[in-house]
N, C-alpha and C positions, 0 to 999 in steps of 0.2 A: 754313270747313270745308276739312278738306285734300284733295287731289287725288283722293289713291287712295279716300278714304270718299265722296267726291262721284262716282267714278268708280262704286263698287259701288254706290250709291244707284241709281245710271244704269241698269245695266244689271239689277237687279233692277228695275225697273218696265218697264224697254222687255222684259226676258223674260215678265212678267205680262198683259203689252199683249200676245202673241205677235208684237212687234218685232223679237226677236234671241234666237233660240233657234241657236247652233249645233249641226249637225247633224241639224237636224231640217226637214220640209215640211208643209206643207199643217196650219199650226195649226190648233186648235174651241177654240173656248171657249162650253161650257154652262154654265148655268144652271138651277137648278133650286128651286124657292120650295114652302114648305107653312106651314098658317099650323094653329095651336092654338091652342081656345079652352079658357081653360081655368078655374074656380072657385077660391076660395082656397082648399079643402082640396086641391086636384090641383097648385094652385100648391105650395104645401108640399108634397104627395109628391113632384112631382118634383122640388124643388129635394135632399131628401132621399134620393134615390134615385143622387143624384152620390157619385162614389168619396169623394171632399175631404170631404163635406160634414159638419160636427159629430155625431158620434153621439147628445152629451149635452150636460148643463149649460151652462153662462152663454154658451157660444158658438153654441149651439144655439136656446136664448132669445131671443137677441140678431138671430140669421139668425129667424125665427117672427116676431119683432117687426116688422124688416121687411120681411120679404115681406107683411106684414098692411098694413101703411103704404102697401107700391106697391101693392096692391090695392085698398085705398081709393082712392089717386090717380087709377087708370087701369082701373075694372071701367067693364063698359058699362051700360045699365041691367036688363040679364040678370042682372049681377054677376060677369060676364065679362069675363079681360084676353084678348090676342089675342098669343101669341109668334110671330114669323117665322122661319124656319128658313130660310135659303138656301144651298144645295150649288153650287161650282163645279168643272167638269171640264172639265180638260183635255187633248185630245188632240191628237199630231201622229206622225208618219210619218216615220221614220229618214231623211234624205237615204242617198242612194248614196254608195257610199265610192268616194273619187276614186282612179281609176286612172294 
């Protein structure tokens, strides 16, 4: 890897860590978790209700197909899968500008 992409690797994850934010104080880092349960017809609407998502035909089919399969794989015995939804926010507070 070369210097400068090992170097931006760097300092994106120590900015994520709040390690090396310049000009900024007092990083937060929240978290925030919801979880939905949800049946194979609401599994298909919402997968359908995505901007992307196939209007019609064979790609449309093909996304039904498996979302039918991961539902199979992974309902509970309600016939229920459980999606996580995790939000992270972060805040911090302008450092002072050096006089």
């Amino acid at each position: 890897m070369q210097p400068r992409t090992w170097l931006k690797k760097l300092r994106y994850q120590l900015f994520w860590q709040g390690l090396w934010l310049p000009g900024f104080v007092d990083f937060q880092r929240h978290e925030f978790r919801f979880n939905q349960q949800l049946d194979l017809i609401g599994l298909i609407g919402l997968a359908r209700s995505q901007g992307f998502t196939p209007a019609g035909g064979i790609a449309l089919e093909k996304l039904i197909s498996e979302l039918t399969e991961f539902h199979k794989r992974f309902c509970n015995v309600q016939g229920q899968v459980e999606l996580t939804y995790c939000t992270r926010l972060y805040v911090a507070t302008p450092a002072s500008p050096r006089v």
